[in-house]
C-alpha positions as CSV (number, residue, x, y, z in Angstrom):
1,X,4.8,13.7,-11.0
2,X,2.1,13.1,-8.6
3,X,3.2,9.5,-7.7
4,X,4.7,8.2,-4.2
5,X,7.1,5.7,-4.6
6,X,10.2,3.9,-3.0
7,X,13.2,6.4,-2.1
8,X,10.6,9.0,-1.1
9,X,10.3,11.0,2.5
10,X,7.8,12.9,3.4
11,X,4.4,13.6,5.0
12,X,2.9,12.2,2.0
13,X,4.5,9.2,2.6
14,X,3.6,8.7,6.3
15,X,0.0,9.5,5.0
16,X,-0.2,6.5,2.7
17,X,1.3,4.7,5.3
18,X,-1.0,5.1,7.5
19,X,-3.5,4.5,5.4
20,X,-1.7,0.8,4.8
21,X,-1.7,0.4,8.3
22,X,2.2,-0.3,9.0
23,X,4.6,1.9,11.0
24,X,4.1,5.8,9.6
25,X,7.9,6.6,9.1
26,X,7.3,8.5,6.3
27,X,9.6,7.1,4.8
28,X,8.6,4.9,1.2
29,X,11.2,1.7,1.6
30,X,10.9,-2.1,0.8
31,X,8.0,-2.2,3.6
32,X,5.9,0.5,2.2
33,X,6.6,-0.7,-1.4
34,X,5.3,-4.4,0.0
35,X,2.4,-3.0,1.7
36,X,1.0,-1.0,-1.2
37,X,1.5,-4.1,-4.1
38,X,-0.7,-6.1,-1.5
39,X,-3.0,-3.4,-1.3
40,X,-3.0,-2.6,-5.1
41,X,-3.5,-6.6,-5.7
42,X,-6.4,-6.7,-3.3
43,X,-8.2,-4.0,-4.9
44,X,-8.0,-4.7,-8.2
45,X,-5.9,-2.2,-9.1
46,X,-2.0,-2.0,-11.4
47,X,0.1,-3.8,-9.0
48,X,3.5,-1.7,-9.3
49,X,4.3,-0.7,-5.9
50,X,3.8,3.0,-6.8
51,X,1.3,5.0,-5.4
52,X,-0.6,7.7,-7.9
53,X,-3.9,9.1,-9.1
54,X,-5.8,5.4,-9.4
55,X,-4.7,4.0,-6.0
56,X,-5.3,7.4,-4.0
57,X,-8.5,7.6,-5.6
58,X,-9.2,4.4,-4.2
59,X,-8.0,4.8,-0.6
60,X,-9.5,8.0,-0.1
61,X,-6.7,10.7,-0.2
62,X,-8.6,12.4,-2.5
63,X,-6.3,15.3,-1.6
64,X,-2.9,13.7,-2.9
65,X,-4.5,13.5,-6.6
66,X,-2.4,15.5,-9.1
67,X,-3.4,15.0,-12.6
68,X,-0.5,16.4,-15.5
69,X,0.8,15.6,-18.6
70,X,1.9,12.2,-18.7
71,X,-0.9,10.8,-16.4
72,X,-2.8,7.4,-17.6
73,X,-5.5,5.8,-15.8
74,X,-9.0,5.3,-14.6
75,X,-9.1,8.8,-12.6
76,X,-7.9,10.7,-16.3
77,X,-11.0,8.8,-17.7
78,X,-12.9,9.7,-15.3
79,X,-11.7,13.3,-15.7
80,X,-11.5,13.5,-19.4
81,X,-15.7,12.1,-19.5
82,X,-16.4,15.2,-16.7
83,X,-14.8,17.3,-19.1
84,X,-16.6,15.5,-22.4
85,X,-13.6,15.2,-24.2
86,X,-12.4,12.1,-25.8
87,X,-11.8,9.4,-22.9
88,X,-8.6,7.2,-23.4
89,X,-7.7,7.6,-19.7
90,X,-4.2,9.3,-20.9
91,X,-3.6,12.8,-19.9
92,X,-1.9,14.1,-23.2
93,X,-1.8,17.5,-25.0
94,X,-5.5,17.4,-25.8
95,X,-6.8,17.1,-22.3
96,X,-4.2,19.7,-21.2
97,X,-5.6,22.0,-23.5
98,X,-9.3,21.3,-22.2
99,X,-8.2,21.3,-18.6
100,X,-7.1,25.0,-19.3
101,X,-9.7,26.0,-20.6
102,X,-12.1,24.3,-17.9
103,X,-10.0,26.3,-15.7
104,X,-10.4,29.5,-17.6
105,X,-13.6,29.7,-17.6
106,X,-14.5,28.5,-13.6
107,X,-12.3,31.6,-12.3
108,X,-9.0,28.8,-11.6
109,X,-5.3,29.1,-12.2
110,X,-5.5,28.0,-16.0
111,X,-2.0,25.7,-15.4
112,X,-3.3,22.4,-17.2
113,X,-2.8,20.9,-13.9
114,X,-5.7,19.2,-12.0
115,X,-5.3,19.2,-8.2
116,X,-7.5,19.8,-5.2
117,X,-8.9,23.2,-6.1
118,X,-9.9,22.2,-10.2
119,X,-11.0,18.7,-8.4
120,X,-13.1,20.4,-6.2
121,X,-14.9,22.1,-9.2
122,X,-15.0,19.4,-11.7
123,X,-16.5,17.0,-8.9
124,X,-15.0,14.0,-10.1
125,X,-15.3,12.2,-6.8
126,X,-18.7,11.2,-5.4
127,X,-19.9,11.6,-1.9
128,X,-19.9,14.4,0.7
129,X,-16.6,13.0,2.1
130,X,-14.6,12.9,-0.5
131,X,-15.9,16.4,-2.0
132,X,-15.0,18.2,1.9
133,X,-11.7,16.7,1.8
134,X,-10.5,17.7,-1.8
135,X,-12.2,21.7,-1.1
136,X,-10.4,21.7,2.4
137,X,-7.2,20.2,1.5
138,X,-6.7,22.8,-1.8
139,X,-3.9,25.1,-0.3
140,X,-2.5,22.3,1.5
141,X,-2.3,20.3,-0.9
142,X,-0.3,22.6,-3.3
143,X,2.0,23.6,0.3
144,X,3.0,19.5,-0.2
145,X,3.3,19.2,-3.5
146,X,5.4,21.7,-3.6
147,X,7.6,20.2,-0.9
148,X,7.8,17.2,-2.7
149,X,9.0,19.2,-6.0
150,X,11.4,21.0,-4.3
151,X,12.6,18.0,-2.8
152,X,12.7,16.5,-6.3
153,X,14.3,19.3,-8.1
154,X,17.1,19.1,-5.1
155,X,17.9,15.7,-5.5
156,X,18.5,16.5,-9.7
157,X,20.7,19.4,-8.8
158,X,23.1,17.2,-7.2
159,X,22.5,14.5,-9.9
160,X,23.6,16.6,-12.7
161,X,26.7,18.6,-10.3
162,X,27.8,14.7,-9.5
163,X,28.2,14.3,-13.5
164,X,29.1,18.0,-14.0
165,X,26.0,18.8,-16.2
């Protein structure tokens, strides 16, 4: 999913750090995890020590957003009233269906995923800023989500040879 949280590596990771303003490891340990509850608490926002749609919204890496399947919060309600469908700020069948089909029709890769490029489209963020960051970080973007991913899909392949699945 499109969440940072503790056990993670990556340039993601040194991102939000940076953004925290502690040392930019990349690396997401207790120090990160620390950080981001004291930011999330400040800010009014779920205080879980996981970093996703709602808190990158909120610090400005517009770019990091990935909405899926599965995906609950303010920045799905926010999506799901762009896209005038019913707003319960959880990313289910429903709005995966109407993300497609937003998709579809604004020349996109119909995937029922919202990152950077359907972002940019649907603009769900307000301000110049934010709108120049999510239409120049699209291909990026995907390059790190992909990394991550890969990364992920890695660490389940030696999961399931460990317990011979």
């Amino acid at each position: 999913m499109a969440i940072l949280l503790k056990g993670l590596r990556g340039e993601p990771v040194k991102r939000l750090q940076e953004k925290l303003s502690i040392e930019a490891d990349g690396i997401f340990g207790s120090g990160t995890e620390k950080a981001l509850k004291d930011y999330q608490q400040a800010n009014g926002l779920k205080v879980d020590g996981i970093a996703g749609p709602d808190t990158f919204s909120h610090m400005g890496l517009y770019d990091l957003v990935l909405l899926r399947r599965g995906t609950r919060g303010t920045t799905v309600k926010k999506m799901q009233e762009e896209l005038g469908i019913d707003a319960d700020g959880k990313f289910g069948a429903g709005t995966e269906k109407a993300v497609k089909e937003y998709q579809e029709k604004n020349g996109l890769k119909a995937d029922g995923i919202v990152g950077p490029g359907t972002l940019a489209k649907l603009e769900l963020f307000e301000g110049s800023a934010a709108k120049n960051v999510i239409a120049s970080a699209a291909d990026a973007a995907e390059g790190v989500w992909d990394t991550i991913e890969e990364a992920a899909d890695g660490a389940l392949d030696r999961v399931k040879k460990m317990f011979g699945f």
